[in-house]
Backbone as CSV, one residue per row, in Angstrom:
resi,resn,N_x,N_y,N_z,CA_x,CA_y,CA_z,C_x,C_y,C_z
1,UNK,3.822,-14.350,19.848,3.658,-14.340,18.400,3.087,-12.990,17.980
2,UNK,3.428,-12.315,16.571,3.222,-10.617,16.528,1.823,-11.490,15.626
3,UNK,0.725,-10.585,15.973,-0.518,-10.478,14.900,-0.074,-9.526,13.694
4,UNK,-0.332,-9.942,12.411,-0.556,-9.172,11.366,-2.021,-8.524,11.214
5,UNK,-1.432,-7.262,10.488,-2.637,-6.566,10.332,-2.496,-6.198,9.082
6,UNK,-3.842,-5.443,8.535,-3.748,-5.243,7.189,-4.042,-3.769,6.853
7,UNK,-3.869,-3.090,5.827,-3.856,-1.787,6.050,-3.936,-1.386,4.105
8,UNK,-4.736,-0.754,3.758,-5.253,-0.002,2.882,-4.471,1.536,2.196
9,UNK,-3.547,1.273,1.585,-3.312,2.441,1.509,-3.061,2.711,-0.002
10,UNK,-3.730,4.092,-0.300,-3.846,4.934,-1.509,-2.996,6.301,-1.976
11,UNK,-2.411,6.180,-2.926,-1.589,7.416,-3.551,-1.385,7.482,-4.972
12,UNK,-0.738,8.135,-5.325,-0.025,8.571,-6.848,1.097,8.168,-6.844
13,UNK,1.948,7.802,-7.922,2.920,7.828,-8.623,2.930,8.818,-9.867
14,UNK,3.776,9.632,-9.736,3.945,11.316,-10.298,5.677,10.814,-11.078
15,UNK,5.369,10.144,-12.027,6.439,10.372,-12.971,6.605,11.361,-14.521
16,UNK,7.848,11.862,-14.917,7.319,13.018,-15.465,7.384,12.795,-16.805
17,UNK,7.700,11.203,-17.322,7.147,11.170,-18.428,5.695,10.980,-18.734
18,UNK,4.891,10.733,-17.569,3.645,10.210,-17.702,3.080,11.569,-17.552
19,UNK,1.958,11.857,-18.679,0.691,13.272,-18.275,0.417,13.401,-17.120
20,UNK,-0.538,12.204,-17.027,-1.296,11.987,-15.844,-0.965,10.868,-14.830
21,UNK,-0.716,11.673,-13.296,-0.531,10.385,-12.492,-0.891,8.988,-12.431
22,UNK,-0.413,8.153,-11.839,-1.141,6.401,-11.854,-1.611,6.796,-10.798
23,UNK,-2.967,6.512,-10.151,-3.330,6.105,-8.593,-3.434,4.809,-8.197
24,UNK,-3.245,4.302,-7.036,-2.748,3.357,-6.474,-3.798,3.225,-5.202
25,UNK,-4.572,1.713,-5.422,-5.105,1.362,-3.884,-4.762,0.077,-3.960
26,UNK,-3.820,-0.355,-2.734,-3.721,-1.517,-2.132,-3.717,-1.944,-0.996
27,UNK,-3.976,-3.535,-0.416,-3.775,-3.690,0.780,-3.008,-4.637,1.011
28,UNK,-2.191,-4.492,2.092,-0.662,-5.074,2.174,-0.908,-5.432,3.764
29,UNK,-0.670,-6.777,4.105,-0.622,-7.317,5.159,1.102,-7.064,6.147
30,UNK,0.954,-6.789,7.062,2.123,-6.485,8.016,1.886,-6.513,9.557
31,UNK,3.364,-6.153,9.813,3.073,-6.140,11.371,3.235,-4.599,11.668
32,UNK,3.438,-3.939,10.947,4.097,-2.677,11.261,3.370,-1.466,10.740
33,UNK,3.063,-0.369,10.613,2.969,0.558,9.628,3.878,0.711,8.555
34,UNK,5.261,0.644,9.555,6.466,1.051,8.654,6.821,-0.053,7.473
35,UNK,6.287,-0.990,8.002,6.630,-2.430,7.353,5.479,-2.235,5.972
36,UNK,4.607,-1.972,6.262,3.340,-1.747,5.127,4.036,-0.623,3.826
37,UNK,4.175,0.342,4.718,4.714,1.554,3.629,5.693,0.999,3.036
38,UNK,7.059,0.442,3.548,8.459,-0.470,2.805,7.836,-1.506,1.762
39,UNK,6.837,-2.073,1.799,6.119,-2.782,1.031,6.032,-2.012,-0.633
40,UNK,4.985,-1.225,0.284,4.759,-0.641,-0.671,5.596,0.126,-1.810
41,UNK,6.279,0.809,-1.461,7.733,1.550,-2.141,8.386,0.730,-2.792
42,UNK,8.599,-0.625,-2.059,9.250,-1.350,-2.793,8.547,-2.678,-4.136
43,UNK,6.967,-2.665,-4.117,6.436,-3.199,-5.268,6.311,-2.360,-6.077
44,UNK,5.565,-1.112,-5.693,5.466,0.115,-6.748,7.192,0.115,-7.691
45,UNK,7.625,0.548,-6.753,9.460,0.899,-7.644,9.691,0.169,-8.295
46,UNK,9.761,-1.566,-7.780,9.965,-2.395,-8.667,9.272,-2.628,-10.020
47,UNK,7.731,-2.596,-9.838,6.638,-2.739,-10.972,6.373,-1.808,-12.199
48,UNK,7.000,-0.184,-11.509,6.621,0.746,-12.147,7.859,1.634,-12.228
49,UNK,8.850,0.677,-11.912,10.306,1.336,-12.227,10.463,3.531,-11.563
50,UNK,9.305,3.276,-10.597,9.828,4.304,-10.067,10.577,4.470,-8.689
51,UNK,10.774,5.724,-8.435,11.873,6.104,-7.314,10.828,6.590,-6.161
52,UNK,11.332,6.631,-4.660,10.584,6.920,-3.542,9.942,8.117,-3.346
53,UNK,10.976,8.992,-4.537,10.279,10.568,-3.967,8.891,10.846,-5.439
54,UNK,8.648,9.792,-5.974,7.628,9.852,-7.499,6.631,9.508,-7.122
55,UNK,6.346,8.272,-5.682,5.559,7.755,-4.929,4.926,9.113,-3.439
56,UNK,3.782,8.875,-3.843,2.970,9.921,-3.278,1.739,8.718,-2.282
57,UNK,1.915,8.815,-1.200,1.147,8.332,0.005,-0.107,9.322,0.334
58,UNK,-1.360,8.778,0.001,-2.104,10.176,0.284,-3.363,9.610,1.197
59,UNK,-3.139,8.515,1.831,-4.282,7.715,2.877,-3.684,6.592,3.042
60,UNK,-3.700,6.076,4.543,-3.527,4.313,5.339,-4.583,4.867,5.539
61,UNK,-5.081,3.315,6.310,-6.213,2.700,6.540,-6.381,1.553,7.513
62,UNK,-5.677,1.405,8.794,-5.425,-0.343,9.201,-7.238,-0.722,8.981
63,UNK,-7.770,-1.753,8.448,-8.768,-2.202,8.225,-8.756,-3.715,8.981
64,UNK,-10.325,-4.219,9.679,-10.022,-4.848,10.518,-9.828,-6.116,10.970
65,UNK,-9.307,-7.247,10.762,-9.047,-8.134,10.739,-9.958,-9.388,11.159
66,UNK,-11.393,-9.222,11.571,-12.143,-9.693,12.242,-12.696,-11.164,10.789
67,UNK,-13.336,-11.901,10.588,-13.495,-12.663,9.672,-14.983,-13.177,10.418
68,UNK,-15.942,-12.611,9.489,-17.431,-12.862,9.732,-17.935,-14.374,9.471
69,UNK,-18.094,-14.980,10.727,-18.930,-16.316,10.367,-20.108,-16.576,9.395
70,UNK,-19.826,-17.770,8.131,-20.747,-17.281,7.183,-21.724,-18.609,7.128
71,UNK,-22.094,-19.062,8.005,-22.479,-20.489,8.605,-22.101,-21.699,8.151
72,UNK,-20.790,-21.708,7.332,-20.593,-22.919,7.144,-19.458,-23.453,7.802
């Protein structure tokens, strides 16, 4: 069975009707890196009607999956 992992990643969307970029932090559960980034490209594009090369990747993050016992 593949473990999912989760991963943090932050950028811009640089469209040129907009002044100023959107920045973007999300975290997207996967098995892959590649699978995380395809995620991503593909909610951004869809949500914000932009294209792959407007999307700017500027930090991942795999963050760690561990889940702290909280005594109950």
């Amino acid at each position: 069975m593949t473990e999912t992992k989760t991963f943090k990643i932050t950028g811009v969307i640089n469209k040129h009707k907009l002044f100023i970029p959107l920045s973007f932090k999300k975290e997207i559960k996967a098995v892959k890196l590649e699978h995380a980034l395809e995620k991503i490209y593909t909610e951004l594009g869809s949500r914000h009607r932009a294209k792959r090369n407007q999307i700017t990747i500027l930090s991942v993050e795999e963050l760690d999956n561990k889940v702290e016992n909280s005594g109950y």
